[in-house]
C-alpha positions as CSV (number, residue, x, y, z in Angstrom):
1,X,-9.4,-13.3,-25.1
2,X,-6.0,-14.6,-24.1
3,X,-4.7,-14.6,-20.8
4,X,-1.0,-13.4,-19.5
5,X,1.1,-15.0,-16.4
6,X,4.1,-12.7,-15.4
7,X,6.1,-14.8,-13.1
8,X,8.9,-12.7,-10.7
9,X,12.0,-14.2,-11.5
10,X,14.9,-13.4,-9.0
11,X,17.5,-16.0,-10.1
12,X,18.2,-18.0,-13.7
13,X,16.9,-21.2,-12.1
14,X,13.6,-19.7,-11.9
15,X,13.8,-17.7,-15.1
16,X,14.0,-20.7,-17.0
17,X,11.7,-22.9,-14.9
18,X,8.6,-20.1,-14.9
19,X,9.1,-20.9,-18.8
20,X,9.2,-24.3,-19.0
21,X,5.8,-24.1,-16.9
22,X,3.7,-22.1,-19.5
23,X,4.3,-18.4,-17.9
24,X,4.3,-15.6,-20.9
25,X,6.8,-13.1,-19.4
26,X,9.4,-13.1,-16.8
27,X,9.8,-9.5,-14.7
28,X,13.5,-9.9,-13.7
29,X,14.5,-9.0,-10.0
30,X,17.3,-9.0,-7.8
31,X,16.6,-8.8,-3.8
32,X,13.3,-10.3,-3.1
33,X,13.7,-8.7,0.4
34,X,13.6,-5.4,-0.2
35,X,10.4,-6.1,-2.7
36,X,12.6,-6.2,-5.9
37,X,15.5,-4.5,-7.2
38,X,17.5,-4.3,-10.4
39,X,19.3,-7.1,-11.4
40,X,23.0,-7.3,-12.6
41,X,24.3,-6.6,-16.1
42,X,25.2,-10.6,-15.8
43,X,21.8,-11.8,-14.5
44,X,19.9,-9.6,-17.5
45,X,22.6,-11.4,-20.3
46,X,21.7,-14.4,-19.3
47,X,18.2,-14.0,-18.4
48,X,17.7,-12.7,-22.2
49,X,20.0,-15.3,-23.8
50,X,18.2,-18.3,-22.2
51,X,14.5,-17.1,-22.3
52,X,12.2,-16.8,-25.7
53,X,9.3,-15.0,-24.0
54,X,9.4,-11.7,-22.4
55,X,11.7,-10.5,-20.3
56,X,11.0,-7.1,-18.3
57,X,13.6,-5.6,-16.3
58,X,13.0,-3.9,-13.0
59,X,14.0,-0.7,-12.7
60,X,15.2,0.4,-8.9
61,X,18.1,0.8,-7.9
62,X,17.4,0.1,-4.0
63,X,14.6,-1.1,-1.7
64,X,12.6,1.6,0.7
65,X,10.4,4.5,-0.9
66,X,10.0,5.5,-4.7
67,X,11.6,8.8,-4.1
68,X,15.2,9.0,-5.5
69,X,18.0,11.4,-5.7
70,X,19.8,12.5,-8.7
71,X,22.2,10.2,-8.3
72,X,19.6,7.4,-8.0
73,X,18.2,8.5,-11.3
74,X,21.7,8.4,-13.3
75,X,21.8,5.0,-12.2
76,X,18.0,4.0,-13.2
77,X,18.7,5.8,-17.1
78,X,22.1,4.2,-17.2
79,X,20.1,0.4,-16.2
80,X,17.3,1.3,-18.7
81,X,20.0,2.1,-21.6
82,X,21.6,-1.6,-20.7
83,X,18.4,-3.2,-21.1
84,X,17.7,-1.3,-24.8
85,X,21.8,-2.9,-25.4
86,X,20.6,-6.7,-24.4
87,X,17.6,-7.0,-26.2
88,X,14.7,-6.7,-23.4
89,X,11.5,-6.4,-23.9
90,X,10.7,-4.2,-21.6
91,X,11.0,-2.5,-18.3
92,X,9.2,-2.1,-14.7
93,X,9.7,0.9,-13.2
94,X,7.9,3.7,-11.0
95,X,8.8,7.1,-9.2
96,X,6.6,9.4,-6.9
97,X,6.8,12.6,-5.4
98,X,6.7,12.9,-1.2
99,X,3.1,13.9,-1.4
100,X,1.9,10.7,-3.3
101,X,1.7,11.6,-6.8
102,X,3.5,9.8,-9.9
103,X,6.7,12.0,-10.8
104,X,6.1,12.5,-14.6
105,X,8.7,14.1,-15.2
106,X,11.4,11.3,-14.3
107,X,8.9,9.0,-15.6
108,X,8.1,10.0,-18.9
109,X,12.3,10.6,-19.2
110,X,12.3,7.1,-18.3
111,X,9.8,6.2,-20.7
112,X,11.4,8.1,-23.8
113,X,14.6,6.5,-22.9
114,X,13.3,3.3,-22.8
115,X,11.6,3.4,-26.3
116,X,10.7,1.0,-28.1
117,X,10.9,-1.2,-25.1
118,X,7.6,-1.3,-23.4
119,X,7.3,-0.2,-19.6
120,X,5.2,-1.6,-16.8
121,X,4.6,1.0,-13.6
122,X,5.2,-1.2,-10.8
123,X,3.8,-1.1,-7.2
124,X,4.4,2.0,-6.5
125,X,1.5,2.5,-7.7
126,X,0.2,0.9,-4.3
127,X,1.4,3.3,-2.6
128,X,-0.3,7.0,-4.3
129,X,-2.6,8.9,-2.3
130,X,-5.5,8.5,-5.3
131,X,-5.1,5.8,-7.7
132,X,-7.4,7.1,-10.0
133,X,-5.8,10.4,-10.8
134,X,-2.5,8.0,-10.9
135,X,-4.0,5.9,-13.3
136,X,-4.8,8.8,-15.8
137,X,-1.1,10.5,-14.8
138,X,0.7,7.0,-16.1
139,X,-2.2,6.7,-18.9
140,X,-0.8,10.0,-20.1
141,X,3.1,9.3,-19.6
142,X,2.5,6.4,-22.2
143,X,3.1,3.1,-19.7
144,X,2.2,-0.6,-20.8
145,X,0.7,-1.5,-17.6
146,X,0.3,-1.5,-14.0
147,X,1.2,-3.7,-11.7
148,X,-0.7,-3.2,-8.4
149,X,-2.4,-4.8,-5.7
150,X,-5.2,-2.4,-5.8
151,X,-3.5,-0.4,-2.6
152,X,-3.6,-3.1,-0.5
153,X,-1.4,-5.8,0.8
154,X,-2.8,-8.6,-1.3
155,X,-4.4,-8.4,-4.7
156,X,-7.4,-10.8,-3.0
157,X,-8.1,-8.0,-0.6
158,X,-8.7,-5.4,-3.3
159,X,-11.1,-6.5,-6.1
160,X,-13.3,-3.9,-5.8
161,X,-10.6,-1.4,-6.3
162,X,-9.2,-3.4,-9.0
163,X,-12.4,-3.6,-10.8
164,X,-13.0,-0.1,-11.1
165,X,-9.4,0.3,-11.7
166,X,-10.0,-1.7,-15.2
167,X,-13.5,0.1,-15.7
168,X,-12.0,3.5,-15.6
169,X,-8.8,2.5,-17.6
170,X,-11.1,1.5,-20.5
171,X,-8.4,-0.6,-22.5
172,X,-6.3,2.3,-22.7
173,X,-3.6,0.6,-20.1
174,X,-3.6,-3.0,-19.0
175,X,-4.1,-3.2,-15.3
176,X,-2.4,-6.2,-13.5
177,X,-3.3,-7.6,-10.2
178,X,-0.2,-9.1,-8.4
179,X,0.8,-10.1,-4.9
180,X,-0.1,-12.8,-3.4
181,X,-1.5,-13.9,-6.9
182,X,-2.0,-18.1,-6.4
183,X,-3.7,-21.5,-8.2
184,X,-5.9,-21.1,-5.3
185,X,-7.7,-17.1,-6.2
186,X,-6.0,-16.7,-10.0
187,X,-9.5,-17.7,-11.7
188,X,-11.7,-15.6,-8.7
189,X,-9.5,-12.5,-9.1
190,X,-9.3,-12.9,-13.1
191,X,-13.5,-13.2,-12.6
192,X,-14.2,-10.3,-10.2
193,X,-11.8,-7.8,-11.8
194,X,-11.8,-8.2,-15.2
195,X,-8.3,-8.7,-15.6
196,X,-6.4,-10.3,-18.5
197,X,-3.0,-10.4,-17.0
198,X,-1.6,-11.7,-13.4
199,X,1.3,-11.8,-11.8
200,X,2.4,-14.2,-9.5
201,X,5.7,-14.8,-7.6
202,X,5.0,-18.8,-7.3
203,X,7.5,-18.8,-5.0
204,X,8.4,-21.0,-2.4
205,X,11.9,-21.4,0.2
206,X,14.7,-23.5,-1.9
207,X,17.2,-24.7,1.6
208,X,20.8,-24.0,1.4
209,X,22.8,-27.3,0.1
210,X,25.7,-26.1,2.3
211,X,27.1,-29.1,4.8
212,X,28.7,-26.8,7.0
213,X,26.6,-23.6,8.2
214,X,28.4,-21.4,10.9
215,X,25.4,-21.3,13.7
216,X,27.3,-18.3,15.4
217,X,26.5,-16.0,12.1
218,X,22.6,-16.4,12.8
219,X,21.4,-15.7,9.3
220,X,19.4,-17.7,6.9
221,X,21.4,-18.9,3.9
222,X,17.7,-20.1,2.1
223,X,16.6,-19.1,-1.3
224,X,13.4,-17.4,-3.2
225,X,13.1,-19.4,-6.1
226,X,9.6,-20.2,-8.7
227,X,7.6,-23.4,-7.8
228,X,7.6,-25.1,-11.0
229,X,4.7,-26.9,-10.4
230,X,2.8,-23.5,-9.0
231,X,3.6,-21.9,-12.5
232,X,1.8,-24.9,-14.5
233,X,-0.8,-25.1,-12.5
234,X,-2.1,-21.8,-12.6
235,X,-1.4,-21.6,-16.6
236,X,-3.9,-24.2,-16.9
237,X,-6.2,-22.8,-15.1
238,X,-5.7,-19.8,-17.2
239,X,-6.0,-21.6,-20.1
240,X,-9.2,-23.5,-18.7
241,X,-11.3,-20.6,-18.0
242,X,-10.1,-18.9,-21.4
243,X,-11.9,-21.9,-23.3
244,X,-14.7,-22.0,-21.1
245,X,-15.4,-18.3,-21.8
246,X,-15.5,-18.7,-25.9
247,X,-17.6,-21.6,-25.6
């Protein structure tokens, strides 16, 4: 029984420090206001030059809603086809309809697009109108995983949901609790759900180095980047309760 950290990385800083810390796959993001976007061509060249373990690219081409036009989806099959060119490992991605449902259509082009990279359905998941007929829906369209806070704002708040999540997915999909995934519940949500893989941001507020700031422009030069320390601490613990399970 081996346990999985994902770690968000929104910049190469963090990239490489999530892997120096013991994480097992980086999901690659650009905007961490909007929840996650897709990253440059640049940002994914380097990400995948300077990382050995996984690298999954996100796959949205803006923030708000999971509803996209047709020109929204040329862009997501042209950023899938870029990550099958540089040598990812997989992708995150998700699309719904307006009433709630997954759109397998768009995803399973995705999905055959993306082949043989592996694809993780992302939050959007958090955001269907009944998770269990989702769960069979992205079953079906052949994704890796799910990523999901089990329809609430924090994984913590959801473990019920998560459990039976896992219960009814019976090893056919891996079901991944995220958001706001820390050293401080990682082992309680790994124990009440079942789950084998988390994901965690381990984020914290790196200050701008600028000297000079222009007050007037009223705007936060700050970035999102991975707590280093974070990262370790909760691979340990990871590792910890893994070997206190086999004995």
């Amino acid at each position: 029984m081996n346990y999985k950290l994902e770690i968000i990385g929104f910049n190469i800083e963090s990239c490489i420090a999530a892997q120096e810390a013991g994480a097992n796959r980086i999901e690659l993001c650009a905007s961490p206001g909007e929840g996650g976007t897709t990253p440059s061509y640049a940002f994914i060249k380097e990400a995948r030059e300077k990382l050995d373990i996984d690298l999954y690219v996100m796959i949205r081409p803006g923030g708000g809603d999971f509803l996209y036009s047709d020109d929204d989806f040329e862009i997501m099959k042209n950023d899938v086809a870029i990550c099958k060119q540089l040598g990812c490992d997989g992708i995150v991605t998700g699309i719904l309809t307006a009433d709630g449902k997954v759109d397998k259509k768009r995803c399973k082009e995705l999905i055959e697009l993306a082949y043989p990279l592996e694809a993780t359905f992302h939050r959007a998941f958090d955001r269907v109108a009944d998770p269990f007929e989702a769960l069979e829906d992205i079953i079906e369209l052949g994704f890796e995983r799910i990523l999901t806070s089990g329809l609430k704002p924090k994984a913590i708040d959801a473990l019920e949901l998560l459990s039976q999540l896992i219960k009814q997915s019976d090893d056919r999909i891996i079901i991944m609790p995220g958001s706001g995934v820390t050293a401080g519940n990682i082992i309680t949500i790994a124990e009440n759900t079942g789950a084998k893989e988390l994901h965690s941001s381990a984020s914290f507020v790196k200050q701008s180095e600028m000297l000079f700031q222009n007050k007037e422009m009223n705007e936060s030069l700050n970035d999102i980047c991975v707590n280093k320390e974070a990262v370790k601490k909760m691979a340990q613990l990871l590792e910890d309760y893994n070997l206190k399970l086999k004995k």
